[in-house]
C-alpha positions in Angstrom: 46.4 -92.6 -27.5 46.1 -88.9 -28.4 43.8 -87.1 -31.0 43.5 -83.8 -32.0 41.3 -82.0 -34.9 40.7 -79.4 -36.7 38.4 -77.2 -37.3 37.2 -74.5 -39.4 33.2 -72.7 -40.0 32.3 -74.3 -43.0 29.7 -73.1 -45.2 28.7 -75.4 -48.1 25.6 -72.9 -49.4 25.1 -69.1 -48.5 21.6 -70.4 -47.9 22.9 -71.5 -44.7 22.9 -68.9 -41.9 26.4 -67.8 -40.3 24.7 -68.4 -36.8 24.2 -72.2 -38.2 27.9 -71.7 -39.3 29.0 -70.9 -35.8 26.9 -73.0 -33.5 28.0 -76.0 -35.7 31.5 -75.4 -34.8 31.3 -74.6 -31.2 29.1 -78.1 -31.1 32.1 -80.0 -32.7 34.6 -78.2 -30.0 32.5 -78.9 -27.3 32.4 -82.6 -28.6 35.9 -82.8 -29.0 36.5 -81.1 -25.2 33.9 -83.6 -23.4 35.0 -86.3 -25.9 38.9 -86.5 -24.6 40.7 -85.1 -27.7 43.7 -83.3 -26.8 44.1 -80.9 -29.0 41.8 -78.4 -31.5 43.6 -76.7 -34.2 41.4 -73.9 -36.5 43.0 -72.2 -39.5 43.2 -69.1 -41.3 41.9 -68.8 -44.8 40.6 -66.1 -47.1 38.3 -66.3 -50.2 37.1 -69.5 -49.5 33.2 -69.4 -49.9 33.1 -72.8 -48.0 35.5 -71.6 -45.1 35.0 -68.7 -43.0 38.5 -68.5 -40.7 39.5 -64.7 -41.1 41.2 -64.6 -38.2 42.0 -68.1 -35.6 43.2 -66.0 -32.6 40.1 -64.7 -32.1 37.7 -67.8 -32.9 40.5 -69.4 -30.3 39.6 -67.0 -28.2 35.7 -67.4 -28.7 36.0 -71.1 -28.0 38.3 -71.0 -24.9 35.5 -69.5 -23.2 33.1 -72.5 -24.3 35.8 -75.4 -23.1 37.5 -76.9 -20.3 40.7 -79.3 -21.1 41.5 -79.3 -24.9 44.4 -77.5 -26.1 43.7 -74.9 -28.9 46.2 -73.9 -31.4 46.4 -72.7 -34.8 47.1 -74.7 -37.7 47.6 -72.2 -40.5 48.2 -68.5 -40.6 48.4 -66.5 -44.0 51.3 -64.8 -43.3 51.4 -62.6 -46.3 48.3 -61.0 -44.5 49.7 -59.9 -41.3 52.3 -57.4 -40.1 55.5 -59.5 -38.8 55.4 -57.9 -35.8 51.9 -58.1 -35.3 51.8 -61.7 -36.1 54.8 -62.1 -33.1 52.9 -60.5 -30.8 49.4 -61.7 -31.5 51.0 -65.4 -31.5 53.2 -64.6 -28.5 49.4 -64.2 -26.5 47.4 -66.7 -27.3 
């Protein structure tokens, strides 16, 4: 059987520090990675207080460096946001 999950920095009060923010989520990756999932998926959103996903290529980027065998993808881009082209290529990389 194969699992995957997803995963965004999630910040229920702005009490709580965006270094918290981050070091939860790379926690939960790593977790996942050592854990067997196959497959991490992280999402873009905007004006979210509770979610902080600007931009997912570059937190997949961030978190390749901190695992070994899970897959990392996206799960939602705001396409409205980007340049069509830039969203092509920046896809087309990652």
């Amino acid at each position: 059987m194969k699992f995957a999950v997803s995963l965004t920095m999630e910040r229920f009060s702005p009490d709580v520090p965006m270094a918290t923010v981050k070091n939860n989520l790379l926690t939960l990756a790593r977790m996942a990675d050592e854990g067997g999932f196959e497959m991490l998926w992280t999402a873009e959103h905007h004006t979210l207080e509770c979610t902080i996903s600007p931009n997912p290529f570059q937190t997949l980027v961030w978190l390749a460096q901190h695992t070994q065998n899970i897959r990392l993808g996206t799960s939602t881009l705001v396409a409205p946001y980007w340049n069509p082209i830039r969203l092509a290529g920046e896809s087309a990389l990652c």
